[in-house]
C-alpha positions in Angstrom: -78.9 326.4 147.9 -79.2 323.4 145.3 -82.4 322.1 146.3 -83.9 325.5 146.4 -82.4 326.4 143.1 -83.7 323.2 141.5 -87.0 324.0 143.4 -87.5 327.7 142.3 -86.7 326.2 138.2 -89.4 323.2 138.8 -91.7 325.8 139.5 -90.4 328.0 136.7 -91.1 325.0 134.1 -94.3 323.8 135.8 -95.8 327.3 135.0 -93.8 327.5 131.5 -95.4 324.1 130.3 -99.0 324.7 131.5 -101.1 321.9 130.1 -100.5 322.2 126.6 -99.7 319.7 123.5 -96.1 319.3 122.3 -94.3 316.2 120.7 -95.2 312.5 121.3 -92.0 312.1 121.8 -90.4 311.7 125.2 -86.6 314.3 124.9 -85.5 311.7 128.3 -86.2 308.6 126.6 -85.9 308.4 122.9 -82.9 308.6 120.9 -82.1 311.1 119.6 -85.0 313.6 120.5 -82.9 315.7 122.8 -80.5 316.2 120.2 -83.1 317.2 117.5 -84.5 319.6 119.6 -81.4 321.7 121.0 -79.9 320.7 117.1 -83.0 323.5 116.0 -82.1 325.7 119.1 -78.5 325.7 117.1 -80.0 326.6 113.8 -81.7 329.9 114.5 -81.4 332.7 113.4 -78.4 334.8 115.1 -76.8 331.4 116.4 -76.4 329.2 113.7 -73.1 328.8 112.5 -71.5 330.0 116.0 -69.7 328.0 118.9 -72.8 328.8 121.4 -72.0 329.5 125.2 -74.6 328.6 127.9 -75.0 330.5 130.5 -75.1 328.9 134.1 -77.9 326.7 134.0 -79.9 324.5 131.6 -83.4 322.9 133.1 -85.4 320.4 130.7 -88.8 319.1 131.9 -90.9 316.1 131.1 -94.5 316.1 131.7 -97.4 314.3 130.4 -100.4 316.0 130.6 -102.7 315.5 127.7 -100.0 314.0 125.9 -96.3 314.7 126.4 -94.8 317.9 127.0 -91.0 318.5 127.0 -89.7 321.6 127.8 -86.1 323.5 127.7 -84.9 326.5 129.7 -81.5 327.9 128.6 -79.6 330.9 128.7 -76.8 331.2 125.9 -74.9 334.5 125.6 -74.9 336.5 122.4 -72.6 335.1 120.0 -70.0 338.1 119.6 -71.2 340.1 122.4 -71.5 339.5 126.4 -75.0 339.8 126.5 -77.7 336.8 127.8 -80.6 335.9 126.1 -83.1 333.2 127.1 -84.5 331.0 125.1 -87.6 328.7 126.1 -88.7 325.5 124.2 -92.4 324.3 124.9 -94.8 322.8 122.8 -92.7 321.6 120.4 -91.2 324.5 119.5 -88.6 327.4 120.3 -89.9 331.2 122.1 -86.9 333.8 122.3 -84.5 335.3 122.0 -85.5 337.5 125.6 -83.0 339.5 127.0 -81.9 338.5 130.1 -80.8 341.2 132.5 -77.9 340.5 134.4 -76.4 341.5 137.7 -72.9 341.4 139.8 -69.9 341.5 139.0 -68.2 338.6 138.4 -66.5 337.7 135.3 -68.7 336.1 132.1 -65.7 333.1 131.2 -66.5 332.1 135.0 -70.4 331.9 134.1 -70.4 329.4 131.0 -70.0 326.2 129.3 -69.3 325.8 125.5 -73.0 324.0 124.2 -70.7 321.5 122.6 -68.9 320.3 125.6 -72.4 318.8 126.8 -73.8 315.0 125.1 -77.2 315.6 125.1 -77.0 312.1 123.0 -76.5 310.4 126.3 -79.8 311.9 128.5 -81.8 308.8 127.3 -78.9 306.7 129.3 -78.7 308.6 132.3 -82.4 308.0 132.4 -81.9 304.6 132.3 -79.8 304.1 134.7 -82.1 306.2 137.2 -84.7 303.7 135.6 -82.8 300.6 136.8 -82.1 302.3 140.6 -85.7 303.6 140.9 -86.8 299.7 140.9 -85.2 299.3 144.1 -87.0 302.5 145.8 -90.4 301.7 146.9 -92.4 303.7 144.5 -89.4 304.9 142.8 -90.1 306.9 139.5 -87.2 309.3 137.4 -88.0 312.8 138.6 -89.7 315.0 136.3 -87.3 317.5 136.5 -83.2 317.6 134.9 -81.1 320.3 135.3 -77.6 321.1 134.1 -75.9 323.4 136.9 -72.4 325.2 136.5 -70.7 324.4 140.2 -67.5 325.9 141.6 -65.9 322.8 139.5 -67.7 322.7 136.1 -70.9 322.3 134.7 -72.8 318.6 135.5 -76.4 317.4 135.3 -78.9 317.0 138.3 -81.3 314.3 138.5 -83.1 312.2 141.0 -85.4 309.3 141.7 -87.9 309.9 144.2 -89.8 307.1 146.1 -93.1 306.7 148.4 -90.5 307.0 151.5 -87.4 308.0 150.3 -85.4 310.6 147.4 -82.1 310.2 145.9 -79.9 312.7 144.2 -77.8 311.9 141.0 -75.1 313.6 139.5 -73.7 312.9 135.8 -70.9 314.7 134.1 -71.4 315.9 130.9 -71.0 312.8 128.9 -74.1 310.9 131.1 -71.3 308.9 133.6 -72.7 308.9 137.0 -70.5 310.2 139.3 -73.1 311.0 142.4 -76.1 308.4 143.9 -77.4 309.1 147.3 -80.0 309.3 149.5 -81.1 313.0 150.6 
């Protein structure tokens, strides 16, 4: 269910980022970037000022195709209500808020992480130490694609090195420690 999850949001962000322009900047490699760009997320209008709740899942993308694109996928509930809205970040800049239609039943405090509880200082790390293990991997390069998943025991990030023969999974709690390297 994983892989097809992080499939099905690969595709999602491949057909959100297009071809366009964006930022020189890389959000998985330089300092700071990351942080700037969910800092302006924080600063809209209807959010700034409140204790923001993500909804489930988070998926950032780096691409560079004529020039670097970074894009952000995230789905923060409605600060004083129980209602989603997604919020898209491509081409250097913020789209949304869209409302996002829910279904089920289960119960909303089961569905999120406080925005605050996640370092999005320490991405540039975590890709550096998928950096370091992808120079063992013949043809080993950082995946394209992170994603920020809430499992049955919290929410952690999803990453991977893929090679010419082989792919490897990573996990990192929300403070960018590994806690998960293997081969798929």
């Amino acid at each position: 269910m994983k892989k097809l999850l992080v499939l099905v949001m690969a595709l999602v962000m491949l057909v959100a980022v297009g071809c366009g322009g964006g930022s020189s900047k890389n959000m998985f490699k330089d300092e700071g970037e990351l942080v700037r760009i969910m800092d302006e997320l924080k600063n809209k209008d209807g959010l700034k000022g409140h204790d923001l709740m993500v909804f489930q899942d988070i998926s950032l993308m780096h691409r560079e195709q004529n020039g670097v694109v970074d894009s952000v996928d995230i789905y923060i509930v409605k600060p004083g209500t129980e209602d989603v809205d997604n919020y898209s970040y491509t081409n250097g800049k913020w789209e949304g808020p869209n409302p996002v239609q829910l279904t089920g039943d289960g119960r909303m405090e089961d569905n999120v992480t406080p925005m605050n509880s996640i370092n999005f200082a320490k991405v540039p790390d975590m890709y550096k130490q998928l950096e370091a293990k992808a120079k063992d991997v013949e043809g080993g390069k950082v995946e394209d694609l992170l994603v920020y998943i809430l499992g049955r025991d919290g929410m952690y990030a999803s990453w991977g090195v893929e090679g010419t023969r082989e792919k490897y999974d990573a996990e990192f709690d929300l403070n960018g420690n590994l806690t998960r390297y293997e081969k798929e």
